[in-house]
PAZAPA-4460 file (N, C-alpha, C; in steps of 0.05 Angstrom, whole numbers, plus 32768, in hexadecimal, padded with zeros to 4 digits):
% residues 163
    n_x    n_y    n_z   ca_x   ca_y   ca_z    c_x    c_y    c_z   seq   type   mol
   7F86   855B   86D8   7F8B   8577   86D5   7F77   8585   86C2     1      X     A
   7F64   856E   86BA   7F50   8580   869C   7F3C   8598   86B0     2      X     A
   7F39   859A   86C5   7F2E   85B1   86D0   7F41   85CD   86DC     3      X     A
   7F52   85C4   86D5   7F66   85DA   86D9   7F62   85FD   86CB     4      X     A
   7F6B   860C   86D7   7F56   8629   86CB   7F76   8645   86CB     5      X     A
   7F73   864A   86B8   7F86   865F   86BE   7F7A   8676   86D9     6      X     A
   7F91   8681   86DF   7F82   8691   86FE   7F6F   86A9   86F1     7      X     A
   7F5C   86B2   86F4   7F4C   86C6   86EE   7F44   86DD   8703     8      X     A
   7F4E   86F5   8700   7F64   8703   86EF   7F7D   86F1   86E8     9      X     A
   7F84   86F7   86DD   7FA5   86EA   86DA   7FB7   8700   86E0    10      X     A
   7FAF   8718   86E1   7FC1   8726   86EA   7FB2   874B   86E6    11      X     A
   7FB6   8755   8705   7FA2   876C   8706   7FBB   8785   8710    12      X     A
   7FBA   879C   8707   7FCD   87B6   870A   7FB4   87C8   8715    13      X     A
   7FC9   87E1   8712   7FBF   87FF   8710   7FCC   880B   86F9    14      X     A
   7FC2   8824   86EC   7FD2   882D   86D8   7FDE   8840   86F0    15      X     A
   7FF5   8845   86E7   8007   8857   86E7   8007   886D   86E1    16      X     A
   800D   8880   86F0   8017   8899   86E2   8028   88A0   86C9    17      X     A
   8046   8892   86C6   804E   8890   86BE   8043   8881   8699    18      X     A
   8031   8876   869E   802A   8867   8688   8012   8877   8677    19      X     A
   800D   889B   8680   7FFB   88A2   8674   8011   88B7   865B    20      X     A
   7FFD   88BA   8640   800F   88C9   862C   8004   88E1   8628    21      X     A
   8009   88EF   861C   8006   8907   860A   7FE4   890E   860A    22      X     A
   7FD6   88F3   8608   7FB5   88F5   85FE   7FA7   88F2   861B    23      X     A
   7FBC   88EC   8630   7FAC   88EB   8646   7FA4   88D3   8652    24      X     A
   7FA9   88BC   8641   7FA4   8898   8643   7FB4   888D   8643    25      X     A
   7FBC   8875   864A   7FCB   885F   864A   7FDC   885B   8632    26      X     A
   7FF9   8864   8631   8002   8861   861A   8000   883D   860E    27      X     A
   8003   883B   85FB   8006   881E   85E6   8015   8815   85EE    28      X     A
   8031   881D   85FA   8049   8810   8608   803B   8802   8627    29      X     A
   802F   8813   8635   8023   8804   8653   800F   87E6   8649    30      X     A
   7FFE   87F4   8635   7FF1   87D6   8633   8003   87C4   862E    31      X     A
   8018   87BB   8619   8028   87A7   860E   8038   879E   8632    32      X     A
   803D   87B5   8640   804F   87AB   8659   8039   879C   8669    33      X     A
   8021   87A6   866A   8012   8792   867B   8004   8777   866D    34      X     A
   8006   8777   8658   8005   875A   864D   801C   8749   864B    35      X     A
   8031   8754   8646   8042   8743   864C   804A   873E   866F    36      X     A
   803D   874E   867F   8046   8739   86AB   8032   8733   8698    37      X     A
   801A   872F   8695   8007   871C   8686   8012   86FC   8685    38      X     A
   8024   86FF   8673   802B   86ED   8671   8046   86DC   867F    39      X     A
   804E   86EC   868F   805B   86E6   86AC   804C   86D7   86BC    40      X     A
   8037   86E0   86BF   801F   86CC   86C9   8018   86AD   86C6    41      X     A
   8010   86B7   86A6   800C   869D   8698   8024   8683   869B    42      X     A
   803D   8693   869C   805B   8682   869C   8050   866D   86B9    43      X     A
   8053   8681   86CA   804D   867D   86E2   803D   8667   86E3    44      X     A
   8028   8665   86DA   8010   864F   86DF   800D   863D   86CD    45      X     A
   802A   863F   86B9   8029   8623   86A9   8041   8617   86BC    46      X     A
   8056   8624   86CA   8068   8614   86DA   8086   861F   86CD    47      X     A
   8084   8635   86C7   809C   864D   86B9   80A1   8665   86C7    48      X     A
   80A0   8667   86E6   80A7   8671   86EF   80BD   8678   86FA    49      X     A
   80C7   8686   8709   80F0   8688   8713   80F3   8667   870B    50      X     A
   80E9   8658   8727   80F0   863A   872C   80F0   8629   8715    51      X     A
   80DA   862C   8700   80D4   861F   86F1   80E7   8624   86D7    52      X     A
   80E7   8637   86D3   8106   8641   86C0   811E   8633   86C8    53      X     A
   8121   8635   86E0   8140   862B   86EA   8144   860E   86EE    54      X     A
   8129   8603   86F6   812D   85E9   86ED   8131   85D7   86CD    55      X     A
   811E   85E7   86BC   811D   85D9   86A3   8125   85E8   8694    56      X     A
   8135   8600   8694   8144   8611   8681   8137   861D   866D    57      X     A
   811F   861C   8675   8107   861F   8659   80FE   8641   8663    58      X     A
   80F1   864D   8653   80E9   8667   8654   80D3   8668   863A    59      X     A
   80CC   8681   863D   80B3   8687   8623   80BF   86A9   8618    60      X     A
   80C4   86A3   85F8   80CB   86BA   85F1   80B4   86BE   85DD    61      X     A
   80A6   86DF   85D8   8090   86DE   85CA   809F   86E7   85AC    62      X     A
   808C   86D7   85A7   808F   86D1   8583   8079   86F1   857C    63      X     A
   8060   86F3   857D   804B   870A   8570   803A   8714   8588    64      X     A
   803A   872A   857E   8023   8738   8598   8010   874F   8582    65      X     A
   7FFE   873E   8587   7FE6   8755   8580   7FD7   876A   8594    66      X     A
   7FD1   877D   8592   7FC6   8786   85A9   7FA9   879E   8598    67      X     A
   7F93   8799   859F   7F7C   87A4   859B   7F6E   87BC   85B5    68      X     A
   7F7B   87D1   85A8   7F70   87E2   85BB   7F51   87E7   85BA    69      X     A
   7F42   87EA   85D0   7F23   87EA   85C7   7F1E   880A   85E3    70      X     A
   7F29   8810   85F2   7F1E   881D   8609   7F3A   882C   861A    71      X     A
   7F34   8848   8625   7F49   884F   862B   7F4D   884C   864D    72      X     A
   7F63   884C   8653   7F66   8848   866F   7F78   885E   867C    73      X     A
   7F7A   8869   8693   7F7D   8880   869C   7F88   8877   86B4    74      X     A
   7F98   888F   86BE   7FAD   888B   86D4   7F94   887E   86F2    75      X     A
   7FA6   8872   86FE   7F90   886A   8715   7F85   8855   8715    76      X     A
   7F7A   884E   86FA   7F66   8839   86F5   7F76   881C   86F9    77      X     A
   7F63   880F   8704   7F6D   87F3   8708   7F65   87E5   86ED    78      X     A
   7F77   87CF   86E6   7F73   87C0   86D5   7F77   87A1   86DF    79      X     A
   7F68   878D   86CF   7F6A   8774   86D1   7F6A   8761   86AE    80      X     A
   7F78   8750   86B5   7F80   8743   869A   7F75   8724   86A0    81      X     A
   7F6B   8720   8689   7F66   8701   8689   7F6D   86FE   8678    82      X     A
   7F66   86D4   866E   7F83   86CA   865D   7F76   86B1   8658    83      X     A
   7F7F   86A5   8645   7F74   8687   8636   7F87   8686   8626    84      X     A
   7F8E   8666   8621   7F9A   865F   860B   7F90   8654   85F2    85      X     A
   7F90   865B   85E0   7F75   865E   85C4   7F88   8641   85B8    86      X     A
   7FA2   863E   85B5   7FAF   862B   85A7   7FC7   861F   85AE    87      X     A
   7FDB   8612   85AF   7FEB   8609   85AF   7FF8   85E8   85A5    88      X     A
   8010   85E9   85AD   8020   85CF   85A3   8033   85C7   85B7    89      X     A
   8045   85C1   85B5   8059   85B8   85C7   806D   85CB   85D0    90      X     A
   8076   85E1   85BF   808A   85F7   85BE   807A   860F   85C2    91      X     A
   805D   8614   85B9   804E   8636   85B4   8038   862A   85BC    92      X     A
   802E   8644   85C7   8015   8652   85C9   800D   8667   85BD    93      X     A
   7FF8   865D   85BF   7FE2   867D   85AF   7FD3   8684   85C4    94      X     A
   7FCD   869A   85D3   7FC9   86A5   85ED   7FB5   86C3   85E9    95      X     A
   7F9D   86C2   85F7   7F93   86DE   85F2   7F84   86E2   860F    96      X     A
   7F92   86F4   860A   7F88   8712   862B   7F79   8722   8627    97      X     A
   7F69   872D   8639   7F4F   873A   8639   7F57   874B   864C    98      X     A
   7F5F   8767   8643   7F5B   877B   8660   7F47   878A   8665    99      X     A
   7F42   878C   8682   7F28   8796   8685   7F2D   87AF   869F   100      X     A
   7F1A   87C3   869E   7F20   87E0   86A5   7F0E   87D8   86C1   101      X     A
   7F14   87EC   86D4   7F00   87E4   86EB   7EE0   87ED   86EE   102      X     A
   7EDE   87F0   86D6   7EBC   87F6   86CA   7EBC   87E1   86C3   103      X     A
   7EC8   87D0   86BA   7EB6   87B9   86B0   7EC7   87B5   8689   104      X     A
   7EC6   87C5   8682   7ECC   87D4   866E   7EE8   87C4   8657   105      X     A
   7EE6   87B1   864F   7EF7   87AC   863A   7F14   87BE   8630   106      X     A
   7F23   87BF   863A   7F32   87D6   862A   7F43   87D1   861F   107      X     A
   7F55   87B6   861B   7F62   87AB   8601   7F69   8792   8601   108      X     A
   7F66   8786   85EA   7F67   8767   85E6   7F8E   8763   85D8   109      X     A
   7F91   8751   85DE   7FAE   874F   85DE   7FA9   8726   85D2   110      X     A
   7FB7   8720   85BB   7FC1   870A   85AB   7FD7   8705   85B3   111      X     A
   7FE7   86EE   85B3   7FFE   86EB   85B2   8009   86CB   85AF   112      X     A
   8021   86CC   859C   8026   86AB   8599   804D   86B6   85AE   113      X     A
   8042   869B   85BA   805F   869D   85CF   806E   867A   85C4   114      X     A
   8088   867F   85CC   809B   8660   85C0   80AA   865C   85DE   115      X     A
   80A9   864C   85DF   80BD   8633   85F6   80D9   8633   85EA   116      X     A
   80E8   8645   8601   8101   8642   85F1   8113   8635   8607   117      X     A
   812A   8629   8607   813A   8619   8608   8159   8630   8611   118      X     A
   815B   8636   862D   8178   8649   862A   818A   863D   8638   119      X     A
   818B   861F   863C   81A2   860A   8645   81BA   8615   863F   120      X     A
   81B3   8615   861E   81C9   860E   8604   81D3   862B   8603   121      X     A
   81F6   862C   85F1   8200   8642   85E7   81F5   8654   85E1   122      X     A
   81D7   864D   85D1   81C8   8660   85C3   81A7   864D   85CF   123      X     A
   8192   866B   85CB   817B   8662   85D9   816F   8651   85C1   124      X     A
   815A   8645   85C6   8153   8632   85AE   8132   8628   85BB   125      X     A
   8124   8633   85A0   8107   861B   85A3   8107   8601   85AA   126      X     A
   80EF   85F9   85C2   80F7   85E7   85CC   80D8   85DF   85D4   127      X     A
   80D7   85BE   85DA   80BB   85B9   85E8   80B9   85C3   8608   128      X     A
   809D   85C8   860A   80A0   85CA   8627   80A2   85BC   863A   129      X     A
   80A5   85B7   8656   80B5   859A   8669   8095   858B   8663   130      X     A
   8092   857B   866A   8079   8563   8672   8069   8574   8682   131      X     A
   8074   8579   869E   8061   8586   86AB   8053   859D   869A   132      X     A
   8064   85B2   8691   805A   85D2   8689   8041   85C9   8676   133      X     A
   804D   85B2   8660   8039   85AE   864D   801A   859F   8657   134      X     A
   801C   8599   8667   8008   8589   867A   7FF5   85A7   867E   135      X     A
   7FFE   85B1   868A   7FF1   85CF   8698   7FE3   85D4   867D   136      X     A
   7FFA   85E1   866C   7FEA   85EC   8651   7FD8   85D9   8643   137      X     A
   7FD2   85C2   8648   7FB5   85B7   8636   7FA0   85B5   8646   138      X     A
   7FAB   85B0   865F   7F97   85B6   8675   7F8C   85D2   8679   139      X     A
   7F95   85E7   867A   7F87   8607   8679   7F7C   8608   8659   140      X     A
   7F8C   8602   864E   7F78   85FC   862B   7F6A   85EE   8629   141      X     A
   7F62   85DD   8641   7F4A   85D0   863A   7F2F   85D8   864C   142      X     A
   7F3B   85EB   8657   7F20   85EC   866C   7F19   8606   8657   143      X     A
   7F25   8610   8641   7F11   862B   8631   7F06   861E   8615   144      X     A
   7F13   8608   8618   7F0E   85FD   85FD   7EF2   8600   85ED   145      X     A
   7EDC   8601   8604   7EC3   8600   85F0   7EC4   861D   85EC   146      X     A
   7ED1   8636   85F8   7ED0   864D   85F3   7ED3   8659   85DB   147      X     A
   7EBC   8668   85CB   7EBF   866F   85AE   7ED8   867E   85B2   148      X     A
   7EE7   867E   8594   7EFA   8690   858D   7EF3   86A9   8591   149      X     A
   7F08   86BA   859F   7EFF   86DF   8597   7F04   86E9   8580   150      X     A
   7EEF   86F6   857C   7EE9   86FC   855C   7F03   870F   8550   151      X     A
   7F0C   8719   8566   7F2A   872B   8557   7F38   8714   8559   152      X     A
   7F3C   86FC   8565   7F5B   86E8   855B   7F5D   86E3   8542   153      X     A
   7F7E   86EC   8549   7F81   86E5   8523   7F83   86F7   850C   154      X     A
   7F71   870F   8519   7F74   8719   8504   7F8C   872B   84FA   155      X     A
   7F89   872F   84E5   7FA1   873C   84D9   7FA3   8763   84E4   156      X     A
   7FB0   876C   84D2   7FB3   8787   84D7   7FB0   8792   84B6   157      X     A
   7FA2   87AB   84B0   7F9F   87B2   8495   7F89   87CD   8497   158      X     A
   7F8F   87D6   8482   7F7F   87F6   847D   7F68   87E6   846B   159      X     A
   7F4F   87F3   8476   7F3B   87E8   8464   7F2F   87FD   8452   160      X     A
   7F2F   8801   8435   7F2E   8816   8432   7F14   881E   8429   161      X     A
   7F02   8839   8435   7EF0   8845   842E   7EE1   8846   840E   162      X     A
   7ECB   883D   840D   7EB4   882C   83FA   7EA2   8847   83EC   163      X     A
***
């Protein structure tokens, strides 16, 4: 499975009408909704999909989401998302998406650490992922592996203040 590749796009829209604001662009709420089917996707192609939920009771609830707006997007426009997994363990991922405008055009980078949770039980609970799922995830983490880090992972959030 070490040649295994997440799908590229991982997942492609249109903006919406509905999803334009006040300024005329893509509100902050549309990007976070299309990173997260984003990661509907991703579920999908580690083996967490309907079937894959109902068999192993397992799901992915996101722990952080960063999102780096760089470019605006406008009603009409098609978008496409790609995806890598930068880190993980047995329970999380660290996961980053790249949306891209139908120019070509970068228009926001999206971070995120997601957890393997467990909703068998009374109460949901962190959990490893089945054999198979985790199989998938080192296998798509390893086909980016030589891929440098993006220079926004990680980073924090803060006012830098004028010198």
């Amino acid at each position: 499975m070490s040649e295994a590749r997440l799908p590229d796009p991982l997942f492609t829209t249109k903006v919406q009408d509905d999803w334009i604001d006040y300024n005329g662009h893509m509100n902050d709420a549309a990007y976070a909704r299309v990173f997260s089917l984003s990661v509907d996707r991703l579920m999908a192609a580690i083996g967490l999909d309907q079937d894959g939920r109902d068999r192993s009771s397992l799901t992915i609830y996101t722990l952080t989401m960063t999102i780096h707006y760089l470019k605006e997007a406008h009603s009409g426009e098609k978008l496409s998302v790609s995806g890598r997994i930068l880190e993980h363990d047995d329970k999380r991922l660290r996961v980053w998406f790249e949306m891209k405008r139908e120019d070509g055009a970068v228009s926001a980078l999206n971070e995120q650490i997601l957890l393997c949770v467990d909703q068998s039980g009374d109460k949901p609970r962190a959990a490893p992922f089945a054999a198979d799922q985790i199989a998938r995830v080192r296998a798509f983490h390893a086909s980016d592996a030589a891929l440098p880090m993006p220079k926004q992972a990680g980073r924090g959030i803060s006012l830098r203040k004028a010198e």
